[in-house]
NUPA-382574 format. One line per field, with one value per residue (C-alpha): residue in three letters; x, y negated, z. Coordinates in steps of 0.2 Angstrom, whole numbers, plus 2048, in hexadecimal, padded with zeros to 3 digits. Each point is the difference from the previous one (the first is absolute). Layout:
N
aa = (ALA | ...)
X = (X | ...)
Y = (Y | ...)
Z = (Z | ...)
This chain:
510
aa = (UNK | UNK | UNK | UNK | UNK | UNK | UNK | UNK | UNK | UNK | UNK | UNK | UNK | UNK | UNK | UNK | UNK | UNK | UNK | UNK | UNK | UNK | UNK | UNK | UNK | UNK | UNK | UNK | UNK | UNK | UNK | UNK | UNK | UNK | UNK | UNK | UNK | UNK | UNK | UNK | UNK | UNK | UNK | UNK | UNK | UNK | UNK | UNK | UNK | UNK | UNK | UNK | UNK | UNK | UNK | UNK | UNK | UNK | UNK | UNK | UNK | UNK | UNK | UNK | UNK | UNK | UNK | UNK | UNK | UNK | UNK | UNK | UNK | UNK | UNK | UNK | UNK | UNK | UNK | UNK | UNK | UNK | UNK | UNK | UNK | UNK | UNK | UNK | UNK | UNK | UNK | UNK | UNK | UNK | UNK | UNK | UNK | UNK | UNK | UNK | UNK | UNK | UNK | UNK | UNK | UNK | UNK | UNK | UNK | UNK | UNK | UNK | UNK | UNK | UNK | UNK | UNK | UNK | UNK | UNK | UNK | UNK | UNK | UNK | UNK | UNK | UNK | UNK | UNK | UNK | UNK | UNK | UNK | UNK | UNK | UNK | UNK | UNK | UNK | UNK | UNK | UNK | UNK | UNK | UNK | UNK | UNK | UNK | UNK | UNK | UNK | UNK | UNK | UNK | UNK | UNK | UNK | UNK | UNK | UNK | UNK | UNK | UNK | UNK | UNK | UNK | UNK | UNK | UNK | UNK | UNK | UNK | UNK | UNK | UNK | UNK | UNK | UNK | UNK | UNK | UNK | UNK | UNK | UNK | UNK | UNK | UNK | UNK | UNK | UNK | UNK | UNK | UNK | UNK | UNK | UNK | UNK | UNK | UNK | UNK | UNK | UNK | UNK | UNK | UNK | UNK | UNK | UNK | UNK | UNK | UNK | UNK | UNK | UNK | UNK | UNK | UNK | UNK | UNK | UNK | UNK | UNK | UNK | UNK | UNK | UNK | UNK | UNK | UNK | UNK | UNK | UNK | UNK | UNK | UNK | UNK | UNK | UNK | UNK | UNK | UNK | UNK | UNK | UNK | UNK | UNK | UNK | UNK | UNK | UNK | UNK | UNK | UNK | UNK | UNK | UNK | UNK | UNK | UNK | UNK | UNK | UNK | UNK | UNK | UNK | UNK | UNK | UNK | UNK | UNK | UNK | UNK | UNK | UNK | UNK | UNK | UNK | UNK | UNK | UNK | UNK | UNK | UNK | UNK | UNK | UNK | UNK | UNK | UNK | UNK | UNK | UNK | UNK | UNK | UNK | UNK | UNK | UNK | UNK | UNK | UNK | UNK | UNK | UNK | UNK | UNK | UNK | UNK | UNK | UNK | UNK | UNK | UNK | UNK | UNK | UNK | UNK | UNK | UNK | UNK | UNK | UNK | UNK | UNK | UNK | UNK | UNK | UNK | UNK | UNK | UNK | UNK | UNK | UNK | UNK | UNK | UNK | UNK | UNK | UNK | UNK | UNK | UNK | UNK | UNK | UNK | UNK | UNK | UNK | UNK | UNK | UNK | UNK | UNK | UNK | UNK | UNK | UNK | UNK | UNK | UNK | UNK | UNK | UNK | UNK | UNK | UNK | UNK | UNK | UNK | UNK | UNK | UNK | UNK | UNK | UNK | UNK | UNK | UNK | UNK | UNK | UNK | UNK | UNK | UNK | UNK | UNK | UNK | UNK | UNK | UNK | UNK | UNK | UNK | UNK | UNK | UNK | UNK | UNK | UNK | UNK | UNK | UNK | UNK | UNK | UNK | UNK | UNK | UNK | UNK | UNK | UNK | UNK | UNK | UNK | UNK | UNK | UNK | UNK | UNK | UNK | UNK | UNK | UNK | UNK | UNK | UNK | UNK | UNK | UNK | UNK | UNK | UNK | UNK | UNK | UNK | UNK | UNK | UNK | UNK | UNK | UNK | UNK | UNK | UNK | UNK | UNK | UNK | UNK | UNK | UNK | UNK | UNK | UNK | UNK | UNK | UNK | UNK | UNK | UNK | UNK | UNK | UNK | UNK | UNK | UNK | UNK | UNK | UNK | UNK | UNK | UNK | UNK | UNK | UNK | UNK | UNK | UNK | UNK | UNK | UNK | UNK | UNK | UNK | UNK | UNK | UNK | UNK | UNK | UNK | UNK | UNK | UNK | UNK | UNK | UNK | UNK | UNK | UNK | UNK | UNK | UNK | UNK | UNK | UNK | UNK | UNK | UNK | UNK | UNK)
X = (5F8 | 804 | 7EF | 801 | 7FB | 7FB | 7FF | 7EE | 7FC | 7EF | 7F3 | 803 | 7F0 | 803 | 812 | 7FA | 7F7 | 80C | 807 | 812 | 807 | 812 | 80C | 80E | 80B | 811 | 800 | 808 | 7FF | 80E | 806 | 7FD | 7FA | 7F4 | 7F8 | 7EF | 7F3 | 7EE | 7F5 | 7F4 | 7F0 | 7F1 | 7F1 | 80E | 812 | 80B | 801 | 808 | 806 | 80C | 7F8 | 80B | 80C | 808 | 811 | 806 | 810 | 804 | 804 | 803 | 80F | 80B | 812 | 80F | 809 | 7F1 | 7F3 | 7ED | 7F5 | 7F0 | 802 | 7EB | 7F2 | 7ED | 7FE | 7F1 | 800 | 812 | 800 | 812 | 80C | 809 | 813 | 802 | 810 | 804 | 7FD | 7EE | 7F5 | 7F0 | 7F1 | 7F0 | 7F3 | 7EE | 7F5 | 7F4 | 7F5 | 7EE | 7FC | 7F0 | 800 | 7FB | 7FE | 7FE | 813 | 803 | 7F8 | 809 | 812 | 7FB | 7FE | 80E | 80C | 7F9 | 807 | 813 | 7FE | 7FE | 7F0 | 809 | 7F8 | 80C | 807 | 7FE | 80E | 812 | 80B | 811 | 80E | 810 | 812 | 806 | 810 | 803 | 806 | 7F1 | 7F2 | 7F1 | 7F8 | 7F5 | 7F2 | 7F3 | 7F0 | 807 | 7ED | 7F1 | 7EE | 807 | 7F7 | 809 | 812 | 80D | 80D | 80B | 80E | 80A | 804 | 80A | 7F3 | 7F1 | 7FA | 7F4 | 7F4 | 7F5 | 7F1 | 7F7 | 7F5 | 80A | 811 | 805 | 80D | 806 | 80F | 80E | 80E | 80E | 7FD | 7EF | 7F9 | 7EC | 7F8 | 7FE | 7F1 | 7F1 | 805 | 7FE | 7F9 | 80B | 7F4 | 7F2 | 802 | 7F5 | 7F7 | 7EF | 800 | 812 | 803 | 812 | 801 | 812 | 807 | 813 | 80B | 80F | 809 | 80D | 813 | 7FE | 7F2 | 7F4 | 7F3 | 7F8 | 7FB | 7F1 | 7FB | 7EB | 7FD | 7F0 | 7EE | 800 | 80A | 7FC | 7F2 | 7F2 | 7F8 | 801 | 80C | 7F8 | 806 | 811 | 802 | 80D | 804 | 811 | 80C | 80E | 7FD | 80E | 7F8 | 807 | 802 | 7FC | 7F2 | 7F8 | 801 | 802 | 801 | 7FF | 814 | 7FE | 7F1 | 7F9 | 80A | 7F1 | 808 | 810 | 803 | 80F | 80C | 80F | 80F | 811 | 80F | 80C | 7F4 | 7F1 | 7F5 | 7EC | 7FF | 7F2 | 7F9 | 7F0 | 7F2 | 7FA | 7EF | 7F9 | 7F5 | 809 | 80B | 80C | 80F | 7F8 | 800 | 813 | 800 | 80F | 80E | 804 | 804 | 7F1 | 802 | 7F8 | 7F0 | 803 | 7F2 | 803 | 7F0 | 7F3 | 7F2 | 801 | 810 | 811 | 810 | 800 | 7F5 | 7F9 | 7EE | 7F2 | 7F1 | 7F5 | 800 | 7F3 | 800 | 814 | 80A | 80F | 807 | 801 | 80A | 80B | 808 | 802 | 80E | 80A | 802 | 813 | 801 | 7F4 | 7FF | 7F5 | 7ED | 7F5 | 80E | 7F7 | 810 | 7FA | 811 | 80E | 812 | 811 | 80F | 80F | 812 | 7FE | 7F5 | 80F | 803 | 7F8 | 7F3 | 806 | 7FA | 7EF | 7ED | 7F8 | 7EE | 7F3 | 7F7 | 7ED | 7FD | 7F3 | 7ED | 7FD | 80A | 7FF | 811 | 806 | 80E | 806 | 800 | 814 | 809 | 80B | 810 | 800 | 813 | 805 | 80C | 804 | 7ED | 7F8 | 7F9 | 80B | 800 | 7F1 | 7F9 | 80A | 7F7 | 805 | 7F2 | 7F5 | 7FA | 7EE | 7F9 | 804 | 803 | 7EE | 7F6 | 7FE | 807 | 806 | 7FF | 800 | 80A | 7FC | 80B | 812 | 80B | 814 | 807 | 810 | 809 | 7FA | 7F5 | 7F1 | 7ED | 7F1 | 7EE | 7F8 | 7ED | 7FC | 80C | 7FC | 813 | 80F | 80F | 812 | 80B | 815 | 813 | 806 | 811 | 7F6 | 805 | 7ED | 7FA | 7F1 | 807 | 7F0 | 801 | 801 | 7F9 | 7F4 | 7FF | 80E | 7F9 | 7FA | 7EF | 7FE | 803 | 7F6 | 803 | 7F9 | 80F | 80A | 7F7 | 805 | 7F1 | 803 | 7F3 | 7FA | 7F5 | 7F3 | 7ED | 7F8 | 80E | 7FC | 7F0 | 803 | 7FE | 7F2 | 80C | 7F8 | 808 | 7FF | 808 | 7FB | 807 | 7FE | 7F7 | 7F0 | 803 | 7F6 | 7F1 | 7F8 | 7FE | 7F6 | 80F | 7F0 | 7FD | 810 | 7FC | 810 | 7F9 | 80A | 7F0 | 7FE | 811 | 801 | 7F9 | 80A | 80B | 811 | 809 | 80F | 808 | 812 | 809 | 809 | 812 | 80A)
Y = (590 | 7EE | 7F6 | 7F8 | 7EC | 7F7 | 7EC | 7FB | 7F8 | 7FB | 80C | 7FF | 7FB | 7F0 | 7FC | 800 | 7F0 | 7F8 | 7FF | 807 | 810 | 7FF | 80E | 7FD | 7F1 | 7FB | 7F0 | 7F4 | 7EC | 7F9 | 7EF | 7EE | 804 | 811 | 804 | 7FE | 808 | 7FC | 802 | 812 | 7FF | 80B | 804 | 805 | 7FE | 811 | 809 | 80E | 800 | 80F | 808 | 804 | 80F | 801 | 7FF | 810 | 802 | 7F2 | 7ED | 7F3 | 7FF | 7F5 | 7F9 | 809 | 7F9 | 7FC | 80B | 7FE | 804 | 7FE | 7F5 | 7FF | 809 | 804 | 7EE | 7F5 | 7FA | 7F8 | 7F0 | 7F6 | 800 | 7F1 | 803 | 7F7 | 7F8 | 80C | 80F | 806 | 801 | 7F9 | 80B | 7F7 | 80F | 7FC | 7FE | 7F3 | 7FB | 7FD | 7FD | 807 | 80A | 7F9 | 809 | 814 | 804 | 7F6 | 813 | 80C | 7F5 | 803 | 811 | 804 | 7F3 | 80A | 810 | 7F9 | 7FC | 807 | 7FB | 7FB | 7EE | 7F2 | 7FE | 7EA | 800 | 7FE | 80D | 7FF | 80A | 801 | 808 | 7FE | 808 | 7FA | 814 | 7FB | 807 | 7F8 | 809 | 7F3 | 7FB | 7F5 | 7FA | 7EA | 7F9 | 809 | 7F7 | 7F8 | 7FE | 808 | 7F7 | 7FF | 7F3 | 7FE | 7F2 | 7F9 | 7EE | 801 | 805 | 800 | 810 | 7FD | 80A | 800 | 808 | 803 | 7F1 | 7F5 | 7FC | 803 | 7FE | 80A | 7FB | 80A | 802 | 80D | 812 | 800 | 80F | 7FA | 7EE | 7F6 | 7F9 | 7FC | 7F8 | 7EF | 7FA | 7F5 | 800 | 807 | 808 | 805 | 80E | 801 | 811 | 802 | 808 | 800 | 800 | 802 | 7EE | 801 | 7F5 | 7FA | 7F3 | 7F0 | 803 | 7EF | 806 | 7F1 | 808 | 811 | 806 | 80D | 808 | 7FF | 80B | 7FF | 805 | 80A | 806 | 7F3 | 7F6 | 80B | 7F8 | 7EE | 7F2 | 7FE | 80E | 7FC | 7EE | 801 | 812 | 805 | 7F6 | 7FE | 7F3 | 7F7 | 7FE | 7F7 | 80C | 7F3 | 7F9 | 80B | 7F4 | 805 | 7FD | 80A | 804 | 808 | 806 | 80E | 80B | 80E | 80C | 7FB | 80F | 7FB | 7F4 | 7FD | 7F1 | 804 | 7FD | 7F3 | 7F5 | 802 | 802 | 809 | 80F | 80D | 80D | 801 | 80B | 7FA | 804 | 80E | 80B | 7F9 | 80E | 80C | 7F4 | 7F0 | 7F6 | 802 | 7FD | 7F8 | 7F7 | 7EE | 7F0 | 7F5 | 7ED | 7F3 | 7FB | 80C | 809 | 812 | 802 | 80B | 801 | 7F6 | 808 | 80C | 800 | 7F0 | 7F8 | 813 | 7FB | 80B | 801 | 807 | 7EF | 7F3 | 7F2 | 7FF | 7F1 | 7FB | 7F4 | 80F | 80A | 7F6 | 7FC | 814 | 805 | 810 | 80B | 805 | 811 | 80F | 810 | 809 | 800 | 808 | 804 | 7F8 | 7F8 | 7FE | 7FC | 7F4 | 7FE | 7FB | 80B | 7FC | 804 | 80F | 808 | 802 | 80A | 7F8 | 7FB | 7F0 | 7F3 | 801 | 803 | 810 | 801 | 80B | 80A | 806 | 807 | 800 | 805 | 7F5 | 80C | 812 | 805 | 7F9 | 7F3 | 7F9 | 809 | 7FC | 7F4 | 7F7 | 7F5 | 7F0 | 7FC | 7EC | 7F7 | 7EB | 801 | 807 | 811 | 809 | 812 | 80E | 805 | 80F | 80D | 7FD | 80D | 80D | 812 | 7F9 | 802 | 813 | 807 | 809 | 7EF | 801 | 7F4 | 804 | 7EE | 7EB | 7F3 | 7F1 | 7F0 | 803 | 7F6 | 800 | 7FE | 7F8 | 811 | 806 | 80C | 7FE | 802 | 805 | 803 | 80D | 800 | 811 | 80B | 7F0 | 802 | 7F4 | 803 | 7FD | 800 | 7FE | 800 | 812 | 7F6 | 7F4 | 806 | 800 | 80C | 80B | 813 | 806 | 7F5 | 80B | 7FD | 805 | 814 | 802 | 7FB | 80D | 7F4 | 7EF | 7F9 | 7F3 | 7FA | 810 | 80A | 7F6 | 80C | 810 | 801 | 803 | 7F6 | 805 | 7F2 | 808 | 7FC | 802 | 7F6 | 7F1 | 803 | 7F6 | 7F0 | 7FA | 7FA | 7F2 | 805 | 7F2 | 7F1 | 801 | 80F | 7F4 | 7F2 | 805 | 810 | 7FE | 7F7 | 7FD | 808 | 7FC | 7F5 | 7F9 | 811 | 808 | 80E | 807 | 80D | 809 | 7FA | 7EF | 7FE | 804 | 7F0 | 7F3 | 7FA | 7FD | 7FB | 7FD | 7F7 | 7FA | 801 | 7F0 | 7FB | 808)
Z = (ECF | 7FF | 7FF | 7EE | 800 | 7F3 | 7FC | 801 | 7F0 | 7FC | 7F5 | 7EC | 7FF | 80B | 7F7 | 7F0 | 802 | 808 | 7ED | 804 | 805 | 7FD | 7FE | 80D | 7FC | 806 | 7FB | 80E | 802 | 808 | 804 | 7FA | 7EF | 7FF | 7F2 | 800 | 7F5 | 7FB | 80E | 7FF | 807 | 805 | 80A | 80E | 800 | 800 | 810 | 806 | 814 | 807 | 80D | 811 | 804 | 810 | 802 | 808 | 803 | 7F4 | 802 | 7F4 | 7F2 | 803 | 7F9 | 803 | 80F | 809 | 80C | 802 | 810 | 807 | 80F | 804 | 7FC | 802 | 7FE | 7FB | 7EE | 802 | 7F5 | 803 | 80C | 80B | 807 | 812 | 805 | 80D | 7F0 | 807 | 7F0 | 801 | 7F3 | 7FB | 7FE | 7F7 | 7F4 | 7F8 | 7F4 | 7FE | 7ED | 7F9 | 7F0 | 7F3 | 7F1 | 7FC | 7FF | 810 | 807 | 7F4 | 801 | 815 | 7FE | 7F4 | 80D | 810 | 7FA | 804 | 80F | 815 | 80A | 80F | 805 | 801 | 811 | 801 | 80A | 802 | 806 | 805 | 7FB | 80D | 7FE | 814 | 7FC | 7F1 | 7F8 | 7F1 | 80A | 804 | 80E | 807 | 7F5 | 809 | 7FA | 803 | 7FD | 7FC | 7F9 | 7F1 | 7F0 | 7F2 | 805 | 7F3 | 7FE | 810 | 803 | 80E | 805 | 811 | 80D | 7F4 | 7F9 | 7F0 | 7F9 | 7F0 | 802 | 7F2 | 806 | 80B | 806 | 810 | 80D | 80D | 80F | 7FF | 80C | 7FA | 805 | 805 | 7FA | 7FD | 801 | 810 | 7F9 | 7F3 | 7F1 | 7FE | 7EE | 7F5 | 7F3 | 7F6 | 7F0 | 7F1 | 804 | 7F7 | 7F3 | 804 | 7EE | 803 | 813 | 804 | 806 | 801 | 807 | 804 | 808 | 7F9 | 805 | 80A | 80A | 7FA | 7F5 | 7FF | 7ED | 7FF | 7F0 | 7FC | 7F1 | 7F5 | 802 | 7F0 | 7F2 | 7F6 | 806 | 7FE | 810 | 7F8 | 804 | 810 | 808 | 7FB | 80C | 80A | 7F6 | 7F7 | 80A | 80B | 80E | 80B | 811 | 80E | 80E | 80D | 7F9 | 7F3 | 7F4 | 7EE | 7ED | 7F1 | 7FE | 7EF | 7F6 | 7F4 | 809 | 7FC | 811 | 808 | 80A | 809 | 801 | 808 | 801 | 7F6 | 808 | 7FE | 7F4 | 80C | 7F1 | 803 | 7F5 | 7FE | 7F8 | 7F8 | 7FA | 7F0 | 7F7 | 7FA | 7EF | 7F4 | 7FB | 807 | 7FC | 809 | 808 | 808 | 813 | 804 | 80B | 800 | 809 | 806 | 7FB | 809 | 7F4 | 7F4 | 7F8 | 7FC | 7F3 | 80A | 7FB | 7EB | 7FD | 803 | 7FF | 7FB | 7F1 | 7FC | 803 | 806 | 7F4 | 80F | 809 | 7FA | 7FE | 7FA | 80A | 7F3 | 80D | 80A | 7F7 | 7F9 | 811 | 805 | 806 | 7FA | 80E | 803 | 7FC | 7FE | 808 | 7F3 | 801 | 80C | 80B | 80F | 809 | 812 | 80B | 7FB | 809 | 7FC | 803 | 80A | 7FF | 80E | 7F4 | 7F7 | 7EE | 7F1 | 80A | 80A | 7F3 | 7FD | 805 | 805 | 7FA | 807 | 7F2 | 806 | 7F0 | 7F2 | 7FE | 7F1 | 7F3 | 7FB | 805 | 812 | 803 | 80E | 80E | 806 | 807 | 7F2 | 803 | 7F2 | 7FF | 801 | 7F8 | 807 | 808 | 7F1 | 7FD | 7F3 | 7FB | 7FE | 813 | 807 | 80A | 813 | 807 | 7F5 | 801 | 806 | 7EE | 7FC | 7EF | 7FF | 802 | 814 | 80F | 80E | 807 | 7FA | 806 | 804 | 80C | 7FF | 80A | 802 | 811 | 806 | 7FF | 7EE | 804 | 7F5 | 809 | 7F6 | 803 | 7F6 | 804 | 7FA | 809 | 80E | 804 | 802 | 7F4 | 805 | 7F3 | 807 | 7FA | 802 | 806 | 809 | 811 | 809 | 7F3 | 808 | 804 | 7F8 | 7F0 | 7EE | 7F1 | 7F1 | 7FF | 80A | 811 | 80C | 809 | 801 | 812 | 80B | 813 | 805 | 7FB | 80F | 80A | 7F6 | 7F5 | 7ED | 7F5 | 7F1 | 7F6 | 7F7 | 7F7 | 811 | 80C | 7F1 | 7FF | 811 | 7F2 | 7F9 | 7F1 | 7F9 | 7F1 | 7F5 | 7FE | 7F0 | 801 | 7F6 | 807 | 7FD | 805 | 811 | 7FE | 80F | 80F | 80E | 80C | 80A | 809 | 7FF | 7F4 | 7F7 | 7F8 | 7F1 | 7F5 | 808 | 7FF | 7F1 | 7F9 | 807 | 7F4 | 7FF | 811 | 806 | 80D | 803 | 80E | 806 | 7FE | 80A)
């Protein structure tokens, strides 16, 4: 008999003074303008997190005309994902975090968070991901630089490999093909690191080359560790890579997850983890472009002038000069990867941004857990978000897996990171003529297929092959979904994990 599984959701006992349990609601928030209701608050926020299924003989749903396979698996916490100019893809694998908790239902929201995720540790490494023959199989994966700390953000500036640990930023030579590092890295530049709330530093570089932008989120939800904890906090810093020089690029930016340059207007954009315990329905985590000096309301106020009463003492001035993000992906959806599409992608999907969706902890019914494609029109998001890649959330409250980076290569096929199957998606064009043979989609497909089935091995991804990734599972699954871990020693534990809030990296321009 099939083994029955059930969402983790946390005793009646506990909900019930959290002073909301919600029946189911449908209720999306889309675009420039969501609706917003009056925040609901409690002893603890709602919380209900799927608990993993393996995938079995399944792989993940996808549109008609396009295939999905498994290019890498049994990784280590895959976070986001680099494309090289010669089409090697470069994998950041780690986890970080070191914030204490603080309060009682830091340990019950750890508990209830653990339960969707693996215990594999993260790998602090990056991995590289090779297709010699170019027939859409990667059958070299080698580890490229090991003895990282919790990297994430990755970007390339003609021979300069950069990557944002969860502390510093660091650079690597790079010479094209080399399959691991011809050296230590040198450091470009320290960056905040003390209780790492929001650990994830994502980055990415300008399309001149001049300036790197990494993402700091906050030390708490909503300051509950004072205003000192928050210097240098819920930012987006441009940083000279030559020098390490750098300035606050934007502000109350509460957890930029990733960022990434558009074409054609070379505008910064990002998407970001807003806060948390105010109710199911906020605050919306959203996409939008980054302005130079631009405040985006974190921690007095969202979505513009709505001010947060939690925050004391108020700062009028503040608020006043907010900014209202671009567009909103719905709340709690804990977007984690960010990257514009191209006209290889092809279909309805060559004009506009894919978005990682990690998914929720902080609602009773999950969302999120997809990767969703934001349509544009003349540079501006327009439309609702189509589903691009689903099937991870399954109809009876489990998940098979939680994406994360996405990036989009030259070719149009799309690359994502999912850290709980620790697996690298590849999503092609059926009529794209370098479509892997293997490639099926969604219930239809017979295994899902790595480098090792070059060599005539079938792989099928399963709870125990992920279990191979310590899934930090947050970015805020929400943001605050991972509240600390212990970064300092390493230990990715699916409980330690489980407290590190929401995380996210990009991966650079390609």
């Amino acid at each position: 008999m099939k083994p029955v599984h059930m969402r983790y959701v946390a005793p009646l006992s506990i909900l019930l003074l959290a002073g909301g349990v919600h029946a189911q609601d449908n209720e999306v928030q889309y675009g420039a303008n969501p609706d917003l209701p009056e925040p609901q608050r409690g002893l603890l926020p709602n919380m209900g997190v799927p608990v993993q299924e393996p995938w079995n003989d399944e792989l993940p749903t996808v549109p008609d005309g396009y295939s999905i396979s498994a290019i890498a698996t049994d990784l280590q916490i895959p976070r986001q994902t680099l494309m090289l100019p010669n089409g090697d893809i470069l994998v950041a694998e780690g986890s970080g975090g070191h914030a204490p908790k603080l309060k009682p239902k830091d340990f019950v929201a750890g508990v209830i968070k653990a339960k969707g995720k693996t215990s594999v540790k993260g790998g602090n490494r990056l991995s590289l991901l090779r297709d010699a023959d170019g027939d859409g199989t990667y059958e070299e994966q080698t580890v490229f630089a090991e003895g990282l700390d919790a990297p994430y953000g990755l970007a390339l500036i003609d021979n300069d490999l950069y990557v944002a640990n969860q502390g510093s930023l660091v650079r690597f030579d790079y010479q094209e093909g080399q399959t691991e590092a011809s050296g230590e890295p040198e450091l470009v530049v320290e960056l905040p690191s003390r209780i790492n709330h929001h650990w994830t530093k994502a980055m990415t570089a300008s399309a001149d080359g001049e300036h790197l932008y990494v993402g700091i989120g906050s030390n708490s939800n909503i300051t509950e560790r004072g205003m000192e904890a928050e210097v240098d906090r819920a930012e987006i810093w441009e940083i000279d890579p030559d020098t390490g020089a750098h300035r606050a690029y934007a502000t109350g930016v509460r957890n930029p997850t990733a960022l990434t340059i558009q074409p054609d207007s070379d505008e910064l954009w990002a998407v970001v983890n807003e806060r948390d315990e105010l109710g199911p329905h906020l605050v919306p985590d959203y996409l939008t472009s980054i302005e130079d000096g631009d405040f985006y309301g974190w921690p007095y106020s969202y979505w513009g002038q709505h001010v947060d009463p939690r925050v004391k003492p108020e700062n009028p001035a503040l608020v006043e000069s907010a900014i209202s993000p671009d567009y909103s992906l719905g709340s709690h959806r804990a977007p984690l990867g960010i990257a514009f599409s191209n006209d290889a992608v092809g279909g309805e999907f060559t004009d506009g941004v894919f978005v990682g969706e990690h998914g929720s902890w902080n609602r009773a019914d999950p969302v999120g857990y997809k990767v969703v494609f934001v349509p544009f029109e003349n540079g501006e998001p327009a439309g609702d978000p189509v589903d691009f890649v689903s099937g991870f959330l399954t109809s009876d409250d489990t998940t098979r897996g939680r994406p994360v980076g996405v990036t989009v290569a030259p070719d149009g096929s799309v690359i994502i990171a999912d850290d709980l199957t620790n697996a690298i998606w590849r999503v092609t064009r059926d009529d794209a003529g370098n479509e892997p043979a293997s490639a099926t989609t969604g219930d239809d497909a017979d295994s899902a297929t790595t480098g090792d089935d070059a060599a005539g091995n079938d792989v099928s991804i399963d709870a125990d092959d992920s279990a191979a990734s310590d899934v930090d599972t947050d970015t805020d699954t929400d943001a605050d979904s991972q509240e600390a871990t212990s970064a300092a020693d390493g230990d990715s534990s699916a409980e330690a994990d489980a407290m590190e809030t929401d995380d996210e990296s990009t991966s650079t321009s390609n």
